[in-house]
mmCIF file as Biopython writes it, N, C-alpha, C and O atoms, coordinates in Angstrom:
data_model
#
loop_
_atom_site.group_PDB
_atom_site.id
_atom_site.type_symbol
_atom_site.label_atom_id
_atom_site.label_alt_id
_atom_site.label_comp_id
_atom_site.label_asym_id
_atom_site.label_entity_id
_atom_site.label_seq_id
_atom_site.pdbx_PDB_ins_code
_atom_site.Cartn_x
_atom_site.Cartn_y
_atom_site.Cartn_z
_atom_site.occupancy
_atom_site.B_iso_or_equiv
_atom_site.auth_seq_id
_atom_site.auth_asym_id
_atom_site.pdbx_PDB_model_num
ATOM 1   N N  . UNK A ? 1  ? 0.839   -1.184 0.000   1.0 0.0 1  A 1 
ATOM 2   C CA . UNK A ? 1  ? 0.000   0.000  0.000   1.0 0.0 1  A 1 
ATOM 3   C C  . UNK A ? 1  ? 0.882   1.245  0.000   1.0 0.0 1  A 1 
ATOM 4   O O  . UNK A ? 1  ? 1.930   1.300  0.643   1.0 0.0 1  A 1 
ATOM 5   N N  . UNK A ? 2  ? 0.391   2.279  -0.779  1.0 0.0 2  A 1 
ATOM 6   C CA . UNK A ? 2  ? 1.750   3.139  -0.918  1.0 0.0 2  A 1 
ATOM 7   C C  . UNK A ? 2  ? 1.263   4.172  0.332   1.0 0.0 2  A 1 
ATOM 8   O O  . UNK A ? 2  ? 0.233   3.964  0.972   1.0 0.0 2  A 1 
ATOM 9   N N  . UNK A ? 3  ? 2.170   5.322  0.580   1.0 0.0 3  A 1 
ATOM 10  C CA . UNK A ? 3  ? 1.628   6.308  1.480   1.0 0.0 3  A 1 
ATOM 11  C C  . UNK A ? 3  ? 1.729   7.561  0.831   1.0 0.0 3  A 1 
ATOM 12  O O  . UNK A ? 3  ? 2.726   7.670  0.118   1.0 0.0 3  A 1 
ATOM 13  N N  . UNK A ? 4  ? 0.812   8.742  0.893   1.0 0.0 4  A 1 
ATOM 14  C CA . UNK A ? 4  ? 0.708   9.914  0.833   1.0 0.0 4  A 1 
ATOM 15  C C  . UNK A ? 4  ? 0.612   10.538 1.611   1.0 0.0 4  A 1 
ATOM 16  O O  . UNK A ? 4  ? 0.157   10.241 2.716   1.0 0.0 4  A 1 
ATOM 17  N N  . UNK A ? 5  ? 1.107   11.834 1.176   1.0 0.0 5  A 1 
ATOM 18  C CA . UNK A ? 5  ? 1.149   12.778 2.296   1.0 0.0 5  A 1 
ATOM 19  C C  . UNK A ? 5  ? 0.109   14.211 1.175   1.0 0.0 5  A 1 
ATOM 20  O O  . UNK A ? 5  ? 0.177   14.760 0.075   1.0 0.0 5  A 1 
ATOM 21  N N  . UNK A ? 6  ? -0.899  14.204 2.638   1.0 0.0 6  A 1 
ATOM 22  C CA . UNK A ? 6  ? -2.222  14.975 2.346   1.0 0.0 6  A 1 
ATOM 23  C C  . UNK A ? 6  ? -1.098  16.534 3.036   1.0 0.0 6  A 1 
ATOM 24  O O  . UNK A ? 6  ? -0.270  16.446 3.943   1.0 0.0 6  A 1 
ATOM 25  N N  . UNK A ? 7  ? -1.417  17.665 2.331   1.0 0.0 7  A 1 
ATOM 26  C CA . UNK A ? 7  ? -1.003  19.185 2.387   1.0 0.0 7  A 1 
ATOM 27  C C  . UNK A ? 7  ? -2.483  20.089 2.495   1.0 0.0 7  A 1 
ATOM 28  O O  . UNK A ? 7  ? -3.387  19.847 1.696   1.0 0.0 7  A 1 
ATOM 29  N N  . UNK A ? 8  ? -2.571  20.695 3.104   1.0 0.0 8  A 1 
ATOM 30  C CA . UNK A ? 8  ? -3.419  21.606 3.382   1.0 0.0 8  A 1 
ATOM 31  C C  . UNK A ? 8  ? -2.795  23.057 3.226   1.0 0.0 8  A 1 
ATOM 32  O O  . UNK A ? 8  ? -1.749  23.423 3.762   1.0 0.0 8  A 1 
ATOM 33  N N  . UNK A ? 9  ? -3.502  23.720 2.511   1.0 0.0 9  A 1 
ATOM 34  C CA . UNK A ? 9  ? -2.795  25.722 2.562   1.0 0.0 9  A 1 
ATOM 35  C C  . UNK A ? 9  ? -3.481  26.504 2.993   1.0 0.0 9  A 1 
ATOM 36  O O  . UNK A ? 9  ? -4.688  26.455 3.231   1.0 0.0 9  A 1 
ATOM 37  N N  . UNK A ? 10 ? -2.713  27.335 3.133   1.0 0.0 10 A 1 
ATOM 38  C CA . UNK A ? 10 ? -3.963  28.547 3.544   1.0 0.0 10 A 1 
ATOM 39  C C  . UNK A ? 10 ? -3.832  29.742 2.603   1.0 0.0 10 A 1 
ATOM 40  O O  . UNK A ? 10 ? -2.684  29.884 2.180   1.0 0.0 10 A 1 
ATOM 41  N N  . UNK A ? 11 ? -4.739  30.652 2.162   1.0 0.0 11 A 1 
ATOM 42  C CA . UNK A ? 11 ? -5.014  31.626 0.837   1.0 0.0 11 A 1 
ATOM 43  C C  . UNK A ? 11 ? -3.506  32.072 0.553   1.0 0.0 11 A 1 
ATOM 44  O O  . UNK A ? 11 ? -3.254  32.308 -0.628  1.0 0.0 11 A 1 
ATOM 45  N N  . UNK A ? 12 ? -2.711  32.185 1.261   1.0 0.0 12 A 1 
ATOM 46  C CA . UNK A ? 12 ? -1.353  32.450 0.444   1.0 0.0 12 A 1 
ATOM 47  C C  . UNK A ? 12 ? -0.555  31.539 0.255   1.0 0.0 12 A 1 
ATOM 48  O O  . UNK A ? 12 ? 0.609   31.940 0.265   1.0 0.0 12 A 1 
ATOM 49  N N  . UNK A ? 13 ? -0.708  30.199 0.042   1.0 0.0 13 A 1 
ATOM 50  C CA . UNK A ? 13 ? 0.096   28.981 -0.423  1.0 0.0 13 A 1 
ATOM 51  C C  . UNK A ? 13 ? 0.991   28.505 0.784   1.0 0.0 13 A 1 
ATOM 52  O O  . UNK A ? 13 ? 1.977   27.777 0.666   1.0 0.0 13 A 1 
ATOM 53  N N  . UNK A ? 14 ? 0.408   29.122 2.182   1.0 0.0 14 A 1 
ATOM 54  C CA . UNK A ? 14 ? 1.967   28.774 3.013   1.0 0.0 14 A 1 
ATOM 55  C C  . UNK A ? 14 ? 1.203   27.102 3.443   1.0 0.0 14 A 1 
ATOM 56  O O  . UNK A ? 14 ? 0.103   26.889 2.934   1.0 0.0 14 A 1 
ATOM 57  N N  . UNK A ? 15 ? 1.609   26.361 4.053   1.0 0.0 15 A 1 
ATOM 58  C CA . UNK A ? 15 ? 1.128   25.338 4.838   1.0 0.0 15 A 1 
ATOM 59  C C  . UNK A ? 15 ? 0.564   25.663 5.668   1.0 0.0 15 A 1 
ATOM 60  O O  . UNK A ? 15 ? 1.023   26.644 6.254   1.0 0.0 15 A 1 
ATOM 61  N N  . UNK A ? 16 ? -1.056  24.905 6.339   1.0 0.0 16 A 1 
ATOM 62  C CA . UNK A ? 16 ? -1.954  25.290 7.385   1.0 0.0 16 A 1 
ATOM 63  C C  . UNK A ? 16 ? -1.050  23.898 7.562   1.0 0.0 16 A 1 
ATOM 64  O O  . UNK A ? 16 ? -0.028  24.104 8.217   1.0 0.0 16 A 1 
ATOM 65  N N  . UNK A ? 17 ? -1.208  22.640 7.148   1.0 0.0 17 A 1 
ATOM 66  C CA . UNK A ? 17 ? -1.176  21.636 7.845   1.0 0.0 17 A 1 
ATOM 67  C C  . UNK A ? 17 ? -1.301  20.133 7.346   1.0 0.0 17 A 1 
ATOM 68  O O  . UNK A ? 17 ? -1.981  19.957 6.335   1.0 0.0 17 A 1 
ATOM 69  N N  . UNK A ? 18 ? -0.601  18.825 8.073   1.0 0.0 18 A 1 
ATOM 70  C CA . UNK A ? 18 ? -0.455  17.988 6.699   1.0 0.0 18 A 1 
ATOM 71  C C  . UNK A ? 18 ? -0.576  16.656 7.799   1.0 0.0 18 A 1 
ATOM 72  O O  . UNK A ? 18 ? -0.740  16.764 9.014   1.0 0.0 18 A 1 
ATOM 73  N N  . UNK A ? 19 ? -0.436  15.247 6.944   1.0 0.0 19 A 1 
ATOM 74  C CA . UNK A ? 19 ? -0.711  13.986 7.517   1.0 0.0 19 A 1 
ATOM 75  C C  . UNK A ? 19 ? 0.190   13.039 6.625   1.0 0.0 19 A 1 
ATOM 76  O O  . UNK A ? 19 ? 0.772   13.389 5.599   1.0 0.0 19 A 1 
ATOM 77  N N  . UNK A ? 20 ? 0.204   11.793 7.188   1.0 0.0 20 A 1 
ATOM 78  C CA . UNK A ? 20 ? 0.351   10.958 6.095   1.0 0.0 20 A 1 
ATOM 79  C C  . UNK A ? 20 ? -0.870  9.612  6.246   1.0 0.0 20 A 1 
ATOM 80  O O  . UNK A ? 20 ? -1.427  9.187  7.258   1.0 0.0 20 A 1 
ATOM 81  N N  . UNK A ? 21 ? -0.988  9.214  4.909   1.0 0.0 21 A 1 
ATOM 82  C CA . UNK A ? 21 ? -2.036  8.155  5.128   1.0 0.0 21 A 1 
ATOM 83  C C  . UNK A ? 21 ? -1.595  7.155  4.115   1.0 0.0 21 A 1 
ATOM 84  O O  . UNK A ? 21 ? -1.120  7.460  3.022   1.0 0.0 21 A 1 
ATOM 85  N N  . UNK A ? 22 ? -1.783  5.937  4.549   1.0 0.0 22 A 1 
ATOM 86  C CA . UNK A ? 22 ? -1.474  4.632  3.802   1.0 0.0 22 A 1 
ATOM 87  C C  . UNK A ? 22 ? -3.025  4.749  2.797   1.0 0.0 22 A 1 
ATOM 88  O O  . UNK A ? 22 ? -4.178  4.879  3.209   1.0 0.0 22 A 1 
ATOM 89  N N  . UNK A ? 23 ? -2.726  4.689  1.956   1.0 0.0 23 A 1 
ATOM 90  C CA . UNK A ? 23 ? -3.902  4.212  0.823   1.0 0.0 23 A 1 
ATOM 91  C C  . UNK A ? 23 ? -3.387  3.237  0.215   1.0 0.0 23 A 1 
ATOM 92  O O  . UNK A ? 23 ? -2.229  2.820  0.212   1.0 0.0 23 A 1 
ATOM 93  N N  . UNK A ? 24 ? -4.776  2.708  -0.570  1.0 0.0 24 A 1 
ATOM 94  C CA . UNK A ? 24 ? -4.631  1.561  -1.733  1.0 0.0 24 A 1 
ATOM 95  C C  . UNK A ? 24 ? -4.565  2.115  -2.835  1.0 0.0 24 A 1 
ATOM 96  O O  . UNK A ? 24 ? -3.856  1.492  -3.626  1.0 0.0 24 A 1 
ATOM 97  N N  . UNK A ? 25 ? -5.229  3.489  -3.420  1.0 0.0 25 A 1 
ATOM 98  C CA . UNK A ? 25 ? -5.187  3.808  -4.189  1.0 0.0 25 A 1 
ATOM 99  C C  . UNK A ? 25 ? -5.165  5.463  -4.324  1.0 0.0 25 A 1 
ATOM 100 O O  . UNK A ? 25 ? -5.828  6.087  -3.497  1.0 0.0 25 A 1 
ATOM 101 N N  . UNK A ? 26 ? -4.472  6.152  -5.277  1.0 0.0 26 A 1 
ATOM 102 C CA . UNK A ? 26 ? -4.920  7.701  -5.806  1.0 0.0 26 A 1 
ATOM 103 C C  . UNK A ? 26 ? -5.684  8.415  -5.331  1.0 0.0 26 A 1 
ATOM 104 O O  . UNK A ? 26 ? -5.532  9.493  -4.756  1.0 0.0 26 A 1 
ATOM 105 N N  . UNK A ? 27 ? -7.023  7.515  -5.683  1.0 0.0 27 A 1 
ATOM 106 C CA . UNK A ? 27 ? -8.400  7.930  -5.375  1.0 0.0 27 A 1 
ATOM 107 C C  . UNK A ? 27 ? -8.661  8.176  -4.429  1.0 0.0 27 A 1 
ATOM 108 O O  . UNK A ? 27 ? -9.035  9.254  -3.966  1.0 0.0 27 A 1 
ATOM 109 N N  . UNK A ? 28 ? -8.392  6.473  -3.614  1.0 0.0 28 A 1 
ATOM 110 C CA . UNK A ? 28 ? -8.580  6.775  -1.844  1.0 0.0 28 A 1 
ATOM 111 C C  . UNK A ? 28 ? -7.959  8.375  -1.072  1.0 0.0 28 A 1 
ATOM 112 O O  . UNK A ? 28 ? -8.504  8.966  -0.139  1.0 0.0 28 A 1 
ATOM 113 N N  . UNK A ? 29 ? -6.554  8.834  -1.876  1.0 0.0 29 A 1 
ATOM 114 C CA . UNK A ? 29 ? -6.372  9.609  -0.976  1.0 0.0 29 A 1 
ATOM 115 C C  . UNK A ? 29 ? -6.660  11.082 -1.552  1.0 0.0 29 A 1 
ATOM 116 O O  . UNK A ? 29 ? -6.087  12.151 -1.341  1.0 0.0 29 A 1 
ATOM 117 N N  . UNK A ? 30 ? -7.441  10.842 -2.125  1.0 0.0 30 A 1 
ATOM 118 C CA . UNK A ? 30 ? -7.936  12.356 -2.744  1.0 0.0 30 A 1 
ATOM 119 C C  . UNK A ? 30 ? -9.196  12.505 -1.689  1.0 0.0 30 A 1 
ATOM 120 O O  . UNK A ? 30 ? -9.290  13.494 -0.962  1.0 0.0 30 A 1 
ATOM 121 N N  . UNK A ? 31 ? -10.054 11.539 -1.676  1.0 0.0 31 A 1 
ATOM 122 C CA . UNK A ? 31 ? -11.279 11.282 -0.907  1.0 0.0 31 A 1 
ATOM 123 C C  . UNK A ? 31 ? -10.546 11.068 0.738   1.0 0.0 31 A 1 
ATOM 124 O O  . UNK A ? 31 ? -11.254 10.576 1.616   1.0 0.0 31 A 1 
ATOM 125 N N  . UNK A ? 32 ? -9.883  11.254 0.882   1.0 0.0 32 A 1 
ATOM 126 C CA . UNK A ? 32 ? -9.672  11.342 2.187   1.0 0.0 32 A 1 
ATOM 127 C C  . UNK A ? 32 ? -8.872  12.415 2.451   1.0 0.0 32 A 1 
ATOM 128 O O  . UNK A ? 32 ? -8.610  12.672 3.626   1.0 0.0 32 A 1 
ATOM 129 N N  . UNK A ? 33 ? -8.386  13.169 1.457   1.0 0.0 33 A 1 
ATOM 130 C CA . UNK A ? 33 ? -8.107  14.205 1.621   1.0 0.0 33 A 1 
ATOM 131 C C  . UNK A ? 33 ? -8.817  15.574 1.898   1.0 0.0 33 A 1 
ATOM 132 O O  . UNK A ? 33 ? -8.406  16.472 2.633   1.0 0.0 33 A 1 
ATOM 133 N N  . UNK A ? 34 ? -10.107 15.543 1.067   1.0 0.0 34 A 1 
ATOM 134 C CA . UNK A ? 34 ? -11.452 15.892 0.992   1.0 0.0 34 A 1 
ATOM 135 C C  . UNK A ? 34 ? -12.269 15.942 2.354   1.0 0.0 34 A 1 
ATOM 136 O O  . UNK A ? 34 ? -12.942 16.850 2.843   1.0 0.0 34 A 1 
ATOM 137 N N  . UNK A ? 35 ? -12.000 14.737 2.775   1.0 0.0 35 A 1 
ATOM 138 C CA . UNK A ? 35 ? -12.943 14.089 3.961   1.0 0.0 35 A 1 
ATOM 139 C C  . UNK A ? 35 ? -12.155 14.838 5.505   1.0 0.0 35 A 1 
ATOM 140 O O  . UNK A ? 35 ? -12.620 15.205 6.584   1.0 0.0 35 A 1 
ATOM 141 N N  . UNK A ? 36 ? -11.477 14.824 5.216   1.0 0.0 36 A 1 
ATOM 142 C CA . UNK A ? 36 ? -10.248 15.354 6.488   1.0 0.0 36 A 1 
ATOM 143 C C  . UNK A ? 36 ? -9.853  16.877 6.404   1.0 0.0 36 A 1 
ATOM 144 O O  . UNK A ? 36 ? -8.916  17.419 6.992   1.0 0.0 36 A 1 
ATOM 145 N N  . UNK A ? 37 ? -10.777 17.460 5.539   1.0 0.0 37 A 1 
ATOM 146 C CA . UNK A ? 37 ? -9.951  18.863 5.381   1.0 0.0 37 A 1 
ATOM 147 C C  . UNK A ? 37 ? -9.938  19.953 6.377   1.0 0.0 37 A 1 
ATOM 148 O O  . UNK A ? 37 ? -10.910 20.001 7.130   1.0 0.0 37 A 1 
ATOM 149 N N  . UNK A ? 38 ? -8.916  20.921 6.526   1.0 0.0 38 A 1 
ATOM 150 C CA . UNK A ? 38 ? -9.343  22.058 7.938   1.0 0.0 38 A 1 
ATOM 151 C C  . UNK A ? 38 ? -10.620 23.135 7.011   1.0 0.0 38 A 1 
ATOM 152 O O  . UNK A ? 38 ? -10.782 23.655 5.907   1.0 0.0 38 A 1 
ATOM 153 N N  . UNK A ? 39 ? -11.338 22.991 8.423   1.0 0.0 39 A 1 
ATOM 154 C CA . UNK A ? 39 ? -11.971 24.141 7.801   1.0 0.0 39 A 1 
ATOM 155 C C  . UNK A ? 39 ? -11.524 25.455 7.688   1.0 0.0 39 A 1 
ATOM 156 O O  . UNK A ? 39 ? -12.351 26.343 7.486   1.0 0.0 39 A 1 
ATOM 157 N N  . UNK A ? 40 ? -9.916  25.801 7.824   1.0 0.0 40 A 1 
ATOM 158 C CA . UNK A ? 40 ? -9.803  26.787 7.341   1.0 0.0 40 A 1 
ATOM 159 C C  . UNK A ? 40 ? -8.469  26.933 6.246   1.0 0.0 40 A 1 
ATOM 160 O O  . UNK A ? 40 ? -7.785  27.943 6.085   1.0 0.0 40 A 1 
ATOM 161 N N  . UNK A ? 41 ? -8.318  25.591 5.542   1.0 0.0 41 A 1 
ATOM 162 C CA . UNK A ? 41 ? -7.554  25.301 4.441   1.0 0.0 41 A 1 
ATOM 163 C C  . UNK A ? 41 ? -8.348  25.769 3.063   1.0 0.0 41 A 1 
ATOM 164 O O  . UNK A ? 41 ? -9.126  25.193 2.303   1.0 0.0 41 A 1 
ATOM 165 N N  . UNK A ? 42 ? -7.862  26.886 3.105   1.0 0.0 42 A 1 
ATOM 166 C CA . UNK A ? 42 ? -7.708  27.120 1.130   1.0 0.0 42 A 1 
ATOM 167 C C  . UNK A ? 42 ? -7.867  26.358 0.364   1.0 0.0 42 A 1 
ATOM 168 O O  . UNK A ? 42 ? -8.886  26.307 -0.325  1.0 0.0 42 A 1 
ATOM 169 N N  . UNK A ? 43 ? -6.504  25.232 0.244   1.0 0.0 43 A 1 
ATOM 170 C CA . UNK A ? 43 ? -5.966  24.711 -0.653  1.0 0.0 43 A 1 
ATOM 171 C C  . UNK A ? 43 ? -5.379  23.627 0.110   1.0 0.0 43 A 1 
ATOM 172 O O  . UNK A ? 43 ? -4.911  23.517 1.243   1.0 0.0 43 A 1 
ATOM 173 N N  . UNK A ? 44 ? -5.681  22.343 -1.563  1.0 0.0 44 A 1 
ATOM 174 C CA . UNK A ? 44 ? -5.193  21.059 -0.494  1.0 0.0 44 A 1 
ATOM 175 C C  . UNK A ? 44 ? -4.592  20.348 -2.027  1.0 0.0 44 A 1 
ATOM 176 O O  . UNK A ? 44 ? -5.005  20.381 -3.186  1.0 0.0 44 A 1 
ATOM 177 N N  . UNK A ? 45 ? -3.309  19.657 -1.287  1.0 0.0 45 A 1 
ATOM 178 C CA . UNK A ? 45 ? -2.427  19.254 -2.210  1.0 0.0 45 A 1 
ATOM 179 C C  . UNK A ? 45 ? -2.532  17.505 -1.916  1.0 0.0 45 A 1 
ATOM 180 O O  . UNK A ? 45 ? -3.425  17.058 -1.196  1.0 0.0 45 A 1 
ATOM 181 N N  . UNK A ? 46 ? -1.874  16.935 -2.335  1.0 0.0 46 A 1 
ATOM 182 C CA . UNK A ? 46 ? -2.124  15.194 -1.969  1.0 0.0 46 A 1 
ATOM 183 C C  . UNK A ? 46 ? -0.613  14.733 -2.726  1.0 0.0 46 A 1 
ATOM 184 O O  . UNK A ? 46 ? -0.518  15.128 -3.888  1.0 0.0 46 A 1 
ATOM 185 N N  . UNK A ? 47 ? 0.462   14.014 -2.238  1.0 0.0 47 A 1 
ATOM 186 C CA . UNK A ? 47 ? 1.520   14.053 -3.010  1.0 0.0 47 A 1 
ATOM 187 C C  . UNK A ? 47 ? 2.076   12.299 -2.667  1.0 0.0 47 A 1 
ATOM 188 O O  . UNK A ? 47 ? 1.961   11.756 -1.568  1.0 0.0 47 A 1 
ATOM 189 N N  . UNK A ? 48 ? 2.642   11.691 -3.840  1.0 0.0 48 A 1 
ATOM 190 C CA . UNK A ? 48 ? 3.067   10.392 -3.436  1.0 0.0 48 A 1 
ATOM 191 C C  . UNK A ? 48 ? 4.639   10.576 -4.032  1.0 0.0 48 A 1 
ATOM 192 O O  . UNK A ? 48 ? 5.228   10.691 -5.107  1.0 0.0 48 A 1 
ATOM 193 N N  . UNK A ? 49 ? 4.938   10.518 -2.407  1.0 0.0 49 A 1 
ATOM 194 C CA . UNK A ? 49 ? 6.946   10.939 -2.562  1.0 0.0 49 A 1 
ATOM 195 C C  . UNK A ? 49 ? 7.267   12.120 -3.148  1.0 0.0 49 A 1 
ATOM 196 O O  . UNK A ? 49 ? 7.181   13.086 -2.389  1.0 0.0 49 A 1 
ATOM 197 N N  . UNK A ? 50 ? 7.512   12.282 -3.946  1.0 0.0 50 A 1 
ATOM 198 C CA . UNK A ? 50 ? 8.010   13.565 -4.524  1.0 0.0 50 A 1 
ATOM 199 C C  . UNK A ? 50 ? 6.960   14.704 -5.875  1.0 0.0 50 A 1 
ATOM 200 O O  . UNK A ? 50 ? 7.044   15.843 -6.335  1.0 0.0 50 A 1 
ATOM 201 N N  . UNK A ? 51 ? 5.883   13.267 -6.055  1.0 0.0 51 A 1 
ATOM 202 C CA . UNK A ? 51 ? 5.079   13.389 -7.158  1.0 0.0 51 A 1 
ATOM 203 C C  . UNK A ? 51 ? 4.097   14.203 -6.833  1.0 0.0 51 A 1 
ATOM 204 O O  . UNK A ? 51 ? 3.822   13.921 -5.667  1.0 0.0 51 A 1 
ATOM 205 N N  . UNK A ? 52 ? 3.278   15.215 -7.269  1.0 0.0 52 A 1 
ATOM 206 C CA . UNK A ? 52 ? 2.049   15.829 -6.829  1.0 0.0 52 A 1 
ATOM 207 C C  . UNK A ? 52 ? 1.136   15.108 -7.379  1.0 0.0 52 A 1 
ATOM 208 O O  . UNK A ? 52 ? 1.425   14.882 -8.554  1.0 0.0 52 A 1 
ATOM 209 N N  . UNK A ? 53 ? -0.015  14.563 -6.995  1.0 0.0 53 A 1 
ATOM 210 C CA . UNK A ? 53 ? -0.988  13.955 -7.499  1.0 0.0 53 A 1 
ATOM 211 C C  . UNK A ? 53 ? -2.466  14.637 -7.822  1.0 0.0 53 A 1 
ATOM 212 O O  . UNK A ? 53 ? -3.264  14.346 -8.713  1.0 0.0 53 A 1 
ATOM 213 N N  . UNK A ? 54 ? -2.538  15.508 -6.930  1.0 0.0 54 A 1 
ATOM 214 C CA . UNK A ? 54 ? -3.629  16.380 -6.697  1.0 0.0 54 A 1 
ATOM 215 C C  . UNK A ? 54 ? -3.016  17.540 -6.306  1.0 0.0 54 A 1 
ATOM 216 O O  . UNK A ? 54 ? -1.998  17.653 -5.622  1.0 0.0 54 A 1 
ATOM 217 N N  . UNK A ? 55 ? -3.915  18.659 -6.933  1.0 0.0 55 A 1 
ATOM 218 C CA . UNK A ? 55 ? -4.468  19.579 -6.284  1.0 0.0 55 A 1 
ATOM 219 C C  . UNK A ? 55 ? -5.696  20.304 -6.196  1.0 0.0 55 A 1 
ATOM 220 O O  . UNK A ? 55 ? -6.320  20.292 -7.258  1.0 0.0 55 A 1 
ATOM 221 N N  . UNK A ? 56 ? -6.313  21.019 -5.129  1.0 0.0 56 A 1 
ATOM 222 C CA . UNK A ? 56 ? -7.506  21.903 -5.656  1.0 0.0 56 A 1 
ATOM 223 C C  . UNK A ? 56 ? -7.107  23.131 -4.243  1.0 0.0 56 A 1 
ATOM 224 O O  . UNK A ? 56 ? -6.598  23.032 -3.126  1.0 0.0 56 A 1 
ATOM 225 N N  . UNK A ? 57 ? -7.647  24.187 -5.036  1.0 0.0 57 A 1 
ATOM 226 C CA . UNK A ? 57 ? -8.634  24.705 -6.519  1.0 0.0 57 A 1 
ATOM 227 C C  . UNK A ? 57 ? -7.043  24.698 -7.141  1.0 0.0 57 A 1 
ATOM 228 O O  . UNK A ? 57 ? -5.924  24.749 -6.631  1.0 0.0 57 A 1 
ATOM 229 N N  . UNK A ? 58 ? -7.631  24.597 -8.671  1.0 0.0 58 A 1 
ATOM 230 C CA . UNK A ? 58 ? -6.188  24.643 -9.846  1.0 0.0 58 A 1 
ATOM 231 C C  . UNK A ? 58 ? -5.332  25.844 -9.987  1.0 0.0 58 A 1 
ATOM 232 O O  . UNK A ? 58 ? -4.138  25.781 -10.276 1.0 0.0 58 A 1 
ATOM 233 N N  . UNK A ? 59 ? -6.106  27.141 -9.731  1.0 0.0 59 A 1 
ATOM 234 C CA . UNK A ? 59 ? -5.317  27.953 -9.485  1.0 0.0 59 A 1 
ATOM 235 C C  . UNK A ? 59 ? -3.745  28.357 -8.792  1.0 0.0 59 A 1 
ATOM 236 O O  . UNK A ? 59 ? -2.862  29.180 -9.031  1.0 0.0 59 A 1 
ATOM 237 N N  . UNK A ? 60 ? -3.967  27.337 -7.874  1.0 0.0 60 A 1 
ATOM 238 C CA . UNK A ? 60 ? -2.771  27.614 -7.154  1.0 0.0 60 A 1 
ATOM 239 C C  . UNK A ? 60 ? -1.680  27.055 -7.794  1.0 0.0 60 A 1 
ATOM 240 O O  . UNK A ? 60 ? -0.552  27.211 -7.327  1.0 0.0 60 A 1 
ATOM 241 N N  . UNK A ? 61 ? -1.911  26.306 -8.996  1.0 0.0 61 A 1 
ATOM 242 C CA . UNK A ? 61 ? -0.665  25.857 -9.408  1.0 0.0 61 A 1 
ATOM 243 C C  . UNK A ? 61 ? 0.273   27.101 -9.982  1.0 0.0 61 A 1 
ATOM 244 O O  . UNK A ? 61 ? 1.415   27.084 -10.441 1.0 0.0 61 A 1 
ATOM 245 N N  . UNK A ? 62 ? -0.812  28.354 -9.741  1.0 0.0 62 A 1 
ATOM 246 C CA . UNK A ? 62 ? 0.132   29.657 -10.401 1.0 0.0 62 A 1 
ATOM 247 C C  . UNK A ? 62 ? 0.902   30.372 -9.513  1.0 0.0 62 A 1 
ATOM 248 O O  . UNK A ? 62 ? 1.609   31.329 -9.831  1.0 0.0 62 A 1 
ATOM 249 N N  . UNK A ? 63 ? 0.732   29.767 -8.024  1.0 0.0 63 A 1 
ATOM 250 C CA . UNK A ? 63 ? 1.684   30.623 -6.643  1.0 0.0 63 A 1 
ATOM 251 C C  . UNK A ? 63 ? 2.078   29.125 -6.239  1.0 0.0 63 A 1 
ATOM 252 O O  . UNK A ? 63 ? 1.895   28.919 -5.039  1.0 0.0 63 A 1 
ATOM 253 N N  . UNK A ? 64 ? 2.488   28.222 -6.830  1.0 0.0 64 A 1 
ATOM 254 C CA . UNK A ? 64 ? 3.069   27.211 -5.855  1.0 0.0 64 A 1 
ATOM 255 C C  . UNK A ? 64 ? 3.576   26.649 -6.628  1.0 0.0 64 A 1 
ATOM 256 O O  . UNK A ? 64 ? 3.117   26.137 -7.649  1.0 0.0 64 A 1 
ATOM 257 N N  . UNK A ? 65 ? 4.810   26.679 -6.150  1.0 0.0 65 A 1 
ATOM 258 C CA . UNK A ? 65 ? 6.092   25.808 -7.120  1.0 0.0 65 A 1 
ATOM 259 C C  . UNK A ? 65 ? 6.419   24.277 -6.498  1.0 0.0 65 A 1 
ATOM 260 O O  . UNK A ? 65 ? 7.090   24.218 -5.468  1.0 0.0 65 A 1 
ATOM 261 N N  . UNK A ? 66 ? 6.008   23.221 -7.039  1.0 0.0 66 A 1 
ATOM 262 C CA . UNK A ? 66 ? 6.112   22.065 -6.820  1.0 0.0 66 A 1 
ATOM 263 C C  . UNK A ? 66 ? 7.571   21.580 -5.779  1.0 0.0 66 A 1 
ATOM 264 O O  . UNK A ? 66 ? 8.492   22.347 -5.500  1.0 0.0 66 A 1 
ATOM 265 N N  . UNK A ? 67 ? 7.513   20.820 -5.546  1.0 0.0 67 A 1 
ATOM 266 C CA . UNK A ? 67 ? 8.758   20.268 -4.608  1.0 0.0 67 A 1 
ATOM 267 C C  . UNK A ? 67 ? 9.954   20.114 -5.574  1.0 0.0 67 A 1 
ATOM 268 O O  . UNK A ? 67 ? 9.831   20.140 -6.799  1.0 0.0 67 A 1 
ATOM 269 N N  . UNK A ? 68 ? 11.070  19.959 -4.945  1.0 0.0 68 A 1 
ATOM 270 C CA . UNK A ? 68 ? 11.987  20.055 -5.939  1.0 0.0 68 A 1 
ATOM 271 C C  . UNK A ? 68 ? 12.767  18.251 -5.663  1.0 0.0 68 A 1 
ATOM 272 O O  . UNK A ? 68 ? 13.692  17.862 -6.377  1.0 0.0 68 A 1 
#
């Protein structure tokens, strides 16, 4: 089962706050990313290792520069 690590932002791209969760799948951790969110997270990222898998809202891909 791989693990992700769920990212939460707040309106200026900094980090509110983050987890990691074993999923089975992508999906699972989009939906549990969803399911777990702060209510005062902006923006929520979902990443497996170094990869971004998700984000929402899409916008932010224009103030947030991926991991390096």
């Amino acid at each position: 089962m791989p693990s992700y690590e769920i990212c939460y932002l707040n309106n200026d791209g900094s980090l509110a706050g983050k987890f990691a969760a074993t999923c089975d799948t992508e999906m699972q951790a989009k939906i549990l990313a969803h399911a777990m969110r702060l209510d005062s997270a902006r923006g929520i990222e979902v990443w497996d290792g170094n990869d971004l898998i998700y984000r929402r809202p899409d916008e932010l891909d224009r103030r947030i520069v991926a991991r390096q």
